[in-house]
Each structure stands twice: as structure tokens, then as C-alpha cells.
N, C-alpha and C positions, 0 to 999 in steps of 0.2 A: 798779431805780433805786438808785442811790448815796448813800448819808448825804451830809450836808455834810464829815464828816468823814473819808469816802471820798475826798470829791474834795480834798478840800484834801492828802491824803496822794498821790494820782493829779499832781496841780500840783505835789506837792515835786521828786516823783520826775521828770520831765519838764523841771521848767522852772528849778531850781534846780540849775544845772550846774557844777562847778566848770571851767570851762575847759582849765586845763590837764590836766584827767584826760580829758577828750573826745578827745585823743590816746594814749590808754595803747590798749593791745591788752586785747579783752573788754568794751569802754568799752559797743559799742552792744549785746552779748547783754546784757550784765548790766542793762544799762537796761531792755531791754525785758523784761527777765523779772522785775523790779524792778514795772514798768506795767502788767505784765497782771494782775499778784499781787494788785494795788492796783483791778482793777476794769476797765482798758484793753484793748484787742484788739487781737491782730498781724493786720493786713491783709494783710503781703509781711516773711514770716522773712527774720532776716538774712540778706546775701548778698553774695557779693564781686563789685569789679568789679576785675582785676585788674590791680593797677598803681596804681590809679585810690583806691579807699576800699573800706569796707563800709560799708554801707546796710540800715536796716529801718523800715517804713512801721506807723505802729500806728494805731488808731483811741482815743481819750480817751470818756471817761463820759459826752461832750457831743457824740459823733459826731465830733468834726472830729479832720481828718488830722492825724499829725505824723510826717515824717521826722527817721531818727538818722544821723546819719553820721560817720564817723572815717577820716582820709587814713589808705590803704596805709603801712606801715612801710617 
């Protein structure tokens, strides 16, 4: 189980996005390896679809899902 102070660092990293970096390339590994570090679990490593984005499904300190995703360059 996660401190309070786990999870509020797990919440920064997930939900405090700055937008326009959510399109830079790297945006969703580094998120995700940012969430795991923090206590979070990759459900589905990133992965391309191509043309399309990349995408990674992680699980949070609280079980619930969240997907990343960033448009294809």
C-alpha cells in the first residue's frame, strides 16, 4: 500500500499534464516510467498504432485504469 504521499506524487505524475508536451515524442514512455517509479503498474507497454498514436494502459495505486496517449508525428 502507498503512503499518502505516494500517491499524491503517483496523481502529480498522471494527472498534472502539461498539454502541449503530451505531443512531444517520448511523452507516453516517459510518463509511464515516471508512474511506475511512483508505485503505478503498466497493464499494456507502450505501443504504436501506426499512423494513428502510441498508446500505454497503466494501472494507478487505486487499481483504476488510465490510458496515455500521443498523435503519431
Amino acid at each position: 500500500m502507498l503512503s499518502e504521499t505516494e500517491r499524491d506524487s503517483l496523481s502529480d505524475i498522471l494527472f498534472n499534464i502539461d498539454l502541449a508536451n503530451s505531443f512531444a515524442e517520448g511523452f507516453v514512455d516517459g510518463r509511464l516510467k515516471k508512474a511506475t517509479a511512483a508505485g503505478g503498474k503498466a497493464m499494456r507497454e507502450p505501443f504504436d498504432i501506426p499512423g494513428v498514436s502510441r498508446i500505454a494502459i497503466l494501472m494507478d495505486s487505486r487499481s483504476a485504469a488510465i490510458g496515455l496517449i500521443t498523435p503519431a508525428g
